[in-house]
TORZA-615019 format. One record per residue: residue in one letter; x, y, z of N, C-alpha, C in turn. Coordinates in nm, 4 decimals, m for minus. Each point is the difference from the previous one (the first is absolute). Layout:
REM residues N
+----+----------+----------+----------+----------+----------+----------+----------+----------+----------+
| aa |     n.c1 |     n.c2 |     n.c3 |    ca.c1 |    ca.c2 |    ca.c3 |     c.c1 |     c.c2 |     c.c3 |
+----+----------+----------+----------+----------+----------+----------+----------+----------+----------+
|  a |        X |        Y |        Z |        X |        Y |        Z |        X |        Y |        Z |
...
+----+----------+----------+----------+----------+----------+----------+----------+----------+----------+
//
This chain:
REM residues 117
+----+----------+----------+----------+----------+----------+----------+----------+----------+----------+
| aa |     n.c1 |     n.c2 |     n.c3 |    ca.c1 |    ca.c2 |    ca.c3 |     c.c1 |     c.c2 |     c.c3 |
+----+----------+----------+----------+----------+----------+----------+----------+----------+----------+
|  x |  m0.5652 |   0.1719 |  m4.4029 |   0.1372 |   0.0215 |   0.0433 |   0.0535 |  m0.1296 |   0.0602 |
|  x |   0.1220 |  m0.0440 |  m0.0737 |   0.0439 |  m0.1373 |   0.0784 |   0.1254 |   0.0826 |   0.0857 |
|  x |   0.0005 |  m0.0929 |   0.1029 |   0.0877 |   0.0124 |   0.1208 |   0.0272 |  m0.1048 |   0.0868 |
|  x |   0.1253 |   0.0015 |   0.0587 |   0.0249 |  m0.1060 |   0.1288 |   0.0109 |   0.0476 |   0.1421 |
|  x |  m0.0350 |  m0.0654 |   0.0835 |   0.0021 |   0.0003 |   0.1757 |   0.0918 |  m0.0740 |   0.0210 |
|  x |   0.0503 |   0.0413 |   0.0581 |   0.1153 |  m0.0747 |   0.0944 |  m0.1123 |  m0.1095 |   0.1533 |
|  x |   0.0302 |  m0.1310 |   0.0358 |  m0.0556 |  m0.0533 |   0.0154 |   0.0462 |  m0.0094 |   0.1422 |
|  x |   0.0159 |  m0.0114 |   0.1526 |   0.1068 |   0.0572 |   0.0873 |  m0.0825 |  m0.0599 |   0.1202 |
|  x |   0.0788 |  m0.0373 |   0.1152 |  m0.0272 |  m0.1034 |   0.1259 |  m0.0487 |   0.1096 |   0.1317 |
|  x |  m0.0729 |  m0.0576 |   0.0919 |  m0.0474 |   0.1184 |   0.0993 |  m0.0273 |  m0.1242 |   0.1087 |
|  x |   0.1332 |   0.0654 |   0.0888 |  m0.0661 |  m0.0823 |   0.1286 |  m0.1347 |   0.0363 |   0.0526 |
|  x |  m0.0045 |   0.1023 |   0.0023 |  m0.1831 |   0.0887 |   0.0413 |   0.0160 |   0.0855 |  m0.0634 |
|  x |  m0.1446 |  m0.0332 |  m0.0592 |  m0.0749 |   0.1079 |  m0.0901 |  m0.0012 |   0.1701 |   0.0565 |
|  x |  m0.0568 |   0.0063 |   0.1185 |  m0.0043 |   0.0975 |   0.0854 |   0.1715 |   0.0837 |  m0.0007 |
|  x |   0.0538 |  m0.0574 |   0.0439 |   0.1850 |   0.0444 |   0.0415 |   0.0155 |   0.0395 |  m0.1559 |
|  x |  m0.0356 |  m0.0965 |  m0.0713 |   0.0765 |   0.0893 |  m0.1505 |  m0.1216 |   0.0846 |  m0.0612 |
|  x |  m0.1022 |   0.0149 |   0.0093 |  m0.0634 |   0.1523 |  m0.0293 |   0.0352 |   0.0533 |   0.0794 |
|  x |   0.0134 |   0.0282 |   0.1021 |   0.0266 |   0.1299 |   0.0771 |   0.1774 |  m0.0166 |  m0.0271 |
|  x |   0.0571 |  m0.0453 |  m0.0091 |   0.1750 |   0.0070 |  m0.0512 |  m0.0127 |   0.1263 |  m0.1634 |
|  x |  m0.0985 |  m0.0450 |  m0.1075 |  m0.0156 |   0.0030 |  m0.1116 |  m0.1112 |   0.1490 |   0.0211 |
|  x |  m0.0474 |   0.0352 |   0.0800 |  m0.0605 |   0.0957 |   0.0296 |   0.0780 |   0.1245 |   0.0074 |
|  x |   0.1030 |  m0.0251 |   0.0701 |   0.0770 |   0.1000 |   0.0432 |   0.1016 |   0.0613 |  m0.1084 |
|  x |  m0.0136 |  m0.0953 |  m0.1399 |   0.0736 |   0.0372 |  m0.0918 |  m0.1063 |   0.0149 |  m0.1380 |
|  x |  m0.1268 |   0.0656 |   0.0490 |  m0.1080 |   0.0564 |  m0.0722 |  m0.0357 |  m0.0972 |  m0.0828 |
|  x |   0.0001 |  m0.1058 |   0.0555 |  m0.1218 |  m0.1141 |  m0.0797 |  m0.1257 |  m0.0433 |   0.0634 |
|  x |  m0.0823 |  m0.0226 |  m0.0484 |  m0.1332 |  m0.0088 |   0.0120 |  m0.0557 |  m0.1621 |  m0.0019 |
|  x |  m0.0827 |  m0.0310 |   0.1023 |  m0.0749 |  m0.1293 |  m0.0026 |  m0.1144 |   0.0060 |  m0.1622 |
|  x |   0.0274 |  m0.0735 |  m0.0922 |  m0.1003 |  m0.0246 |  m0.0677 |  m0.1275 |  m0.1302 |  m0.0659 |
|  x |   0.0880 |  m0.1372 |   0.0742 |  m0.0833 |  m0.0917 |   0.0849 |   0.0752 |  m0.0699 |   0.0957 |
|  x |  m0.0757 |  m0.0643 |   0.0303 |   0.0606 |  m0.1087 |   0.1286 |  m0.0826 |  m0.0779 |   0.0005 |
|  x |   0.0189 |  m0.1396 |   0.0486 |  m0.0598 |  m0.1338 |  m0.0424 |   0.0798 |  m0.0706 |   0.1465 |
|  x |  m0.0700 |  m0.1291 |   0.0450 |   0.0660 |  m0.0591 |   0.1271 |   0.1456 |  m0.0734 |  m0.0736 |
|  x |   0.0276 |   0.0016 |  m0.1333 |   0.1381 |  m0.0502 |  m0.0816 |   0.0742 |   0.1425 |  m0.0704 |
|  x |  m0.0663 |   0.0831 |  m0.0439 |   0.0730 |   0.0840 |  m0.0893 |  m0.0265 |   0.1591 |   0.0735 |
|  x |   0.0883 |   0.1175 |  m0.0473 |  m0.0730 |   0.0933 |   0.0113 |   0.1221 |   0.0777 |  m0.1487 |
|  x |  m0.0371 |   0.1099 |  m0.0416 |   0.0367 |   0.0972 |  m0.0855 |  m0.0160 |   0.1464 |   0.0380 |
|  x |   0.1219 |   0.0606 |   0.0014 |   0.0276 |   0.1128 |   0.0258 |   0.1018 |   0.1159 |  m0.1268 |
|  x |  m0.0636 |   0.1405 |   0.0129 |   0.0455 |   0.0599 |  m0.1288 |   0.0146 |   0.0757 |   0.0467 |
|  x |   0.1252 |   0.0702 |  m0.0547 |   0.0560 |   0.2060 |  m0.0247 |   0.0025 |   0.0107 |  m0.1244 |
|  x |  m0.0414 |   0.1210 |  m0.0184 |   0.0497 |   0.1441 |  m0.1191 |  m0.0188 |  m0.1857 |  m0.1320 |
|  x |  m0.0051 |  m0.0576 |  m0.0314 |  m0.0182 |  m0.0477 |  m0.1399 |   0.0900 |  m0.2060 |   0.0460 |
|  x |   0.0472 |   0.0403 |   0.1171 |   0.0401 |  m0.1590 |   0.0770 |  m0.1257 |  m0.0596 |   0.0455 |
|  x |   0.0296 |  m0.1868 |  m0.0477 |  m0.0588 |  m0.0546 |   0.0878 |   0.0562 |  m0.0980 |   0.0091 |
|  x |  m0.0012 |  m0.0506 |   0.1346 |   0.0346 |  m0.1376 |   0.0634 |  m0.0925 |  m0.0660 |   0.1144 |
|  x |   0.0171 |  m0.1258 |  m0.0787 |  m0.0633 |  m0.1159 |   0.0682 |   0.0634 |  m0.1116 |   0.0634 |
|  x |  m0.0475 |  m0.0024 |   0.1454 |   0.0068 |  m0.1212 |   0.1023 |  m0.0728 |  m0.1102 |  m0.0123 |
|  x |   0.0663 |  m0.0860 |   0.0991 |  m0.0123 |  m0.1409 |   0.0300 |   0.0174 |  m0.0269 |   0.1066 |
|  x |  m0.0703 |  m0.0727 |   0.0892 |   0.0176 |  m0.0337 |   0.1046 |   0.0808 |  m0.0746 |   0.0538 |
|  x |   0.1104 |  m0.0050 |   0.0331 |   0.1308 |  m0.0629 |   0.0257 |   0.0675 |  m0.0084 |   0.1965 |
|  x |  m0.1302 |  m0.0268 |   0.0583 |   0.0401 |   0.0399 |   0.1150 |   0.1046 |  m0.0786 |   0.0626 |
|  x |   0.0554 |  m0.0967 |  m0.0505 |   0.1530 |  m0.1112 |   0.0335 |   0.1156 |   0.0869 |  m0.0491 |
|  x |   0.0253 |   0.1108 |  m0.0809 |   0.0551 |   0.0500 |  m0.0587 |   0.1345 |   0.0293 |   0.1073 |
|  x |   0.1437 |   0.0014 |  m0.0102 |   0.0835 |   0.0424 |   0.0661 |   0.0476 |   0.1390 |  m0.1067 |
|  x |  m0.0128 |   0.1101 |   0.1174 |   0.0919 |   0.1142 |  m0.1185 |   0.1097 |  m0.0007 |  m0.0389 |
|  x |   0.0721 |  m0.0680 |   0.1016 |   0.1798 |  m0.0097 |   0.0249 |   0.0113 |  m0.0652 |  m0.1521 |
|  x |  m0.1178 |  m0.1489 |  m0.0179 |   0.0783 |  m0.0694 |  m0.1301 |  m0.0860 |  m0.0097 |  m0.1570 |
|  x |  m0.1262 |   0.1544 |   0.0494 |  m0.0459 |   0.0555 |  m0.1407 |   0.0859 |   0.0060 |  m0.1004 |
|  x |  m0.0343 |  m0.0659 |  m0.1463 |   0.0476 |   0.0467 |  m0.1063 |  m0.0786 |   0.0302 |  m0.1168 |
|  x |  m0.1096 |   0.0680 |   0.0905 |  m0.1460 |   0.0903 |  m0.1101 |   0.1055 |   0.1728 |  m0.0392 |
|  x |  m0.0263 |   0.0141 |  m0.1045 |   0.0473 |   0.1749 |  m0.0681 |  m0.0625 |   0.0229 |  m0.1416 |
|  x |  m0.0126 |   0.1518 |   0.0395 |  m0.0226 |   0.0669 |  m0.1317 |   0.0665 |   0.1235 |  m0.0110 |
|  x |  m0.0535 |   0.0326 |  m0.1442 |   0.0904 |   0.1380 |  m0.0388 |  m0.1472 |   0.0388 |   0.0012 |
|  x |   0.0352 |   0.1730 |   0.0923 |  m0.0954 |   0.1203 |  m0.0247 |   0.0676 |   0.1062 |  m0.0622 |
|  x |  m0.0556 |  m0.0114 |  m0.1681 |   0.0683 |   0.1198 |  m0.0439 |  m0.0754 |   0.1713 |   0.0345 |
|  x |   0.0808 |   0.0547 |   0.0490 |  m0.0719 |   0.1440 |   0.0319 |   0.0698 |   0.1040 |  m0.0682 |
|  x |  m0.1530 |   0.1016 |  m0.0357 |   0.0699 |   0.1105 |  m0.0160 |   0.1050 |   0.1069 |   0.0462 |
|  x |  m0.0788 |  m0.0503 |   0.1300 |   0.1028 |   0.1559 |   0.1318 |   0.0792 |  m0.1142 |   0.0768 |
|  x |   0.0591 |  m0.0745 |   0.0057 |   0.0850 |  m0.1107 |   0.0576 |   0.0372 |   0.1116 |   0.1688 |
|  x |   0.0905 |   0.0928 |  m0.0413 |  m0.0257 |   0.1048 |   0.1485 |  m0.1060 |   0.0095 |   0.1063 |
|  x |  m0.0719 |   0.0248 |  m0.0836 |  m0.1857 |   0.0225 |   0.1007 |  m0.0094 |  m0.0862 |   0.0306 |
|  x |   0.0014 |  m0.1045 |  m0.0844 |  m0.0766 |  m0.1381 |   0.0689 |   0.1124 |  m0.0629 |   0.1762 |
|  x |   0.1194 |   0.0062 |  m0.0757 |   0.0700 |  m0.0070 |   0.1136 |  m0.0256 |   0.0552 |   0.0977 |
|  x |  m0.0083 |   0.1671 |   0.0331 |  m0.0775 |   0.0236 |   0.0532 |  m0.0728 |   0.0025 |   0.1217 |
|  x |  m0.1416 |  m0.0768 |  m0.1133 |  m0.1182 |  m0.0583 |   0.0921 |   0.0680 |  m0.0657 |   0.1175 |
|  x |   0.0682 |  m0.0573 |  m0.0819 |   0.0417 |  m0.1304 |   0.0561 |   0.1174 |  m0.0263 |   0.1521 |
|  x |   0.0240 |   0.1190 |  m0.0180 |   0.0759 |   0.0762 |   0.1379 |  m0.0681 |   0.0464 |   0.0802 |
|  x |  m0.1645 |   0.0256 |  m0.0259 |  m0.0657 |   0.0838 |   0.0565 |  m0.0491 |  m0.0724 |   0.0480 |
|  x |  m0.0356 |  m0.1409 |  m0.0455 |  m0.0842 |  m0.0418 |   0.0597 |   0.1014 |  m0.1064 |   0.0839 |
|  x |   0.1101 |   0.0695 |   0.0662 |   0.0858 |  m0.0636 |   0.0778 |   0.0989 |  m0.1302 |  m0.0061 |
|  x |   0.0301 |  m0.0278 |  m0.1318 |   0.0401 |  m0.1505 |  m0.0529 |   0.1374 |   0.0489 |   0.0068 |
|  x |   0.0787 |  m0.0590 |   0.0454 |   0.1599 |   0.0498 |   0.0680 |   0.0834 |  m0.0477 |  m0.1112 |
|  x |   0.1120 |   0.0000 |  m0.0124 |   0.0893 |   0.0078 |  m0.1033 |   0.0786 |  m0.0870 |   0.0811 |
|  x |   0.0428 |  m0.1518 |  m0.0758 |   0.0866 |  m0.1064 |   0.0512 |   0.0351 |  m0.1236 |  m0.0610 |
|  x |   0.0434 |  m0.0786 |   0.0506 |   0.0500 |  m0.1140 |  m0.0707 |  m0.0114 |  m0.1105 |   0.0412 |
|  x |  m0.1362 |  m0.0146 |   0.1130 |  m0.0242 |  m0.1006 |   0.0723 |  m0.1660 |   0.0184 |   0.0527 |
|  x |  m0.0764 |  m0.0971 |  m0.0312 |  m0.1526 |  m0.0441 |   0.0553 |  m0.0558 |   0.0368 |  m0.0985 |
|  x |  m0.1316 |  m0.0002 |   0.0208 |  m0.0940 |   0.0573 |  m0.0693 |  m0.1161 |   0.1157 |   0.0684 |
|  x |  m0.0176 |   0.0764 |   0.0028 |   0.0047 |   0.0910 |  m0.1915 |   0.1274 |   0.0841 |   0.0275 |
|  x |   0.0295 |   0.0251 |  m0.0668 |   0.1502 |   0.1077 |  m0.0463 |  m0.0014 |   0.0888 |  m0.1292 |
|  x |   0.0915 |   0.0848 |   0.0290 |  m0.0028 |   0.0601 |  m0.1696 |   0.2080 |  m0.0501 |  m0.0379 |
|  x |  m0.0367 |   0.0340 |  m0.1185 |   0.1303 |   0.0513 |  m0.0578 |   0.0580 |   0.0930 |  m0.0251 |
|  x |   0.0256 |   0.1107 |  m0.0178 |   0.0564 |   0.1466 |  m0.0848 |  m0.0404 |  m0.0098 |  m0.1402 |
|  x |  m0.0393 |   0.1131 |  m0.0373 |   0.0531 |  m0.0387 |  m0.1993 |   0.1435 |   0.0070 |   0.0122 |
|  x |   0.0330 |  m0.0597 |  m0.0795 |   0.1245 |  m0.0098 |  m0.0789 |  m0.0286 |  m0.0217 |  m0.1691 |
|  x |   0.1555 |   0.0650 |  m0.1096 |  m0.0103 |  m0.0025 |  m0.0789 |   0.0314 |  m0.1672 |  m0.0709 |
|  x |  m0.0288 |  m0.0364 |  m0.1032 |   0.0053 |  m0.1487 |   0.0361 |  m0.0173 |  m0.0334 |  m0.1738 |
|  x |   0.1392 |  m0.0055 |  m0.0651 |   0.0159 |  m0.0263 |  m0.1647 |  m0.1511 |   0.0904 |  m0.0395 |
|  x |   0.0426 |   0.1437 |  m0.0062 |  m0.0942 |   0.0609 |  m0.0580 |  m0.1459 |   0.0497 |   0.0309 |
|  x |  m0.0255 |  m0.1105 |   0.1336 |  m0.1677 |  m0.0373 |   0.0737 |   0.0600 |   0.1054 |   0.0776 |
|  x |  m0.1030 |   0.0754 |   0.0837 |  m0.0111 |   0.0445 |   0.1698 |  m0.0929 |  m0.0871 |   0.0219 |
|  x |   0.0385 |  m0.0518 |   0.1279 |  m0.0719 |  m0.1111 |   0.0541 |   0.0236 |  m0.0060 |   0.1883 |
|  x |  m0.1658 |  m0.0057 |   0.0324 |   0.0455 |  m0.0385 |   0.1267 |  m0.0428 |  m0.1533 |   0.0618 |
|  x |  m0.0507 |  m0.0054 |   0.1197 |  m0.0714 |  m0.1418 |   0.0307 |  m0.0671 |   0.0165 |   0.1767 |
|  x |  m0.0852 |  m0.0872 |  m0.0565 |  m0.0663 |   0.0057 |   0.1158 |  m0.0664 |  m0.1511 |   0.0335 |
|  x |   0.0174 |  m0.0257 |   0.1483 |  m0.0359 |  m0.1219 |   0.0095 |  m0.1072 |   0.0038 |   0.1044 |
|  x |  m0.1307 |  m0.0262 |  m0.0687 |  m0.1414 |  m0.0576 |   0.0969 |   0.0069 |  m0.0318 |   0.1574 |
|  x |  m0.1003 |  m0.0181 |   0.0484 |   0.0003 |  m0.0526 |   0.1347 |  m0.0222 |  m0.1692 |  m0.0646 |
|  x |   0.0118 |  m0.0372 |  m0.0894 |  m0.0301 |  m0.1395 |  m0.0204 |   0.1203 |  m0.0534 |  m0.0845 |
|  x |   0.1066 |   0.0719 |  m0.0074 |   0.1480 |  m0.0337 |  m0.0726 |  m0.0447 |   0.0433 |  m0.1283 |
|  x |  m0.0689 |   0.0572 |  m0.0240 |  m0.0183 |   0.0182 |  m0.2124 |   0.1261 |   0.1053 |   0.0000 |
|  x |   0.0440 |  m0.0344 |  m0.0996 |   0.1187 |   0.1239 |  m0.0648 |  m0.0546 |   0.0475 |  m0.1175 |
|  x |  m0.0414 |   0.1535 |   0.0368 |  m0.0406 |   0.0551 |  m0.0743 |   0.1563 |   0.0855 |  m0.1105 |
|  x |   0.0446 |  m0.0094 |  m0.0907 |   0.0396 |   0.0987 |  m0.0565 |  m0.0406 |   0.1371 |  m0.0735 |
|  x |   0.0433 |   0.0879 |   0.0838 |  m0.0641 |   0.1613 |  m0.0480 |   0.0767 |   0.0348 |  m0.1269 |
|  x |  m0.0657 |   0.0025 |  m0.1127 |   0.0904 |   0.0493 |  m0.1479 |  m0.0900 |   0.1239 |  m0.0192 |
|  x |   0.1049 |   0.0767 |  m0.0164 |  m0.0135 |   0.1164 |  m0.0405 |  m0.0491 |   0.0007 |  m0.1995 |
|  x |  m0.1084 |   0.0891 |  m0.0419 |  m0.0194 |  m0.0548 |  m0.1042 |   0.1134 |   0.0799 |  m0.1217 |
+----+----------+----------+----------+----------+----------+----------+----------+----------+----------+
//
């Protein structure tokens, strides 16, 4: 099976598994440079980037999901506030030329876009 990882900055390893925890992903290695973490058929991989400013991150990916709702969600649940300033935040879905799409931004500035599949 070929596939791609999204390749993504971590001021601490620690702060973003347990950030990435709370939105049902799983430690599946860690290294004193890298670690990799997976949900339901996702995986993404870090880098150690501890100079990293979130304010002037311009790391993103698209997570296409099935339940775009649920996942949102989690993602309320696991207390990530809805705004337009810092990091982490969410977005709303909105409908968007045809996409539902929401967004969500890391404790490390990543902009995640939530696409609904």
């Amino acid at each position: 099976m070929e596939r791609a990882t999204p390749n993504l900055p971590s001021r601490d390893f620690d702060a973003t598994r347990a950030f990435y925890a709370a939105l049902g992903f799983e430690a599946n290695f860690q290294s004193a440079q890298w670690m990799i973490l997976s949900r339901a058929g996702v995986t993404l991989e870090f880098f150690l980037h501890p100079n990293l400013n979130p304010l002037e991150s311009w790391f993103s990916y698209c997570l296409r999901l099935d339940d775009l709702g649920a996942f949102y969600t989690v993602c309320r649940s696991a207390k990530i506030a809805e705004g337009s300033e810092g990091a982490p935040r969410l977005h709303p879905p909105t409908d968007q030329g045809g996409m539902r799409m929401a967004a969500l931004i890391d404790i490390d500035g990543t902009l995640l876009r939530l696409i609904q599949n």
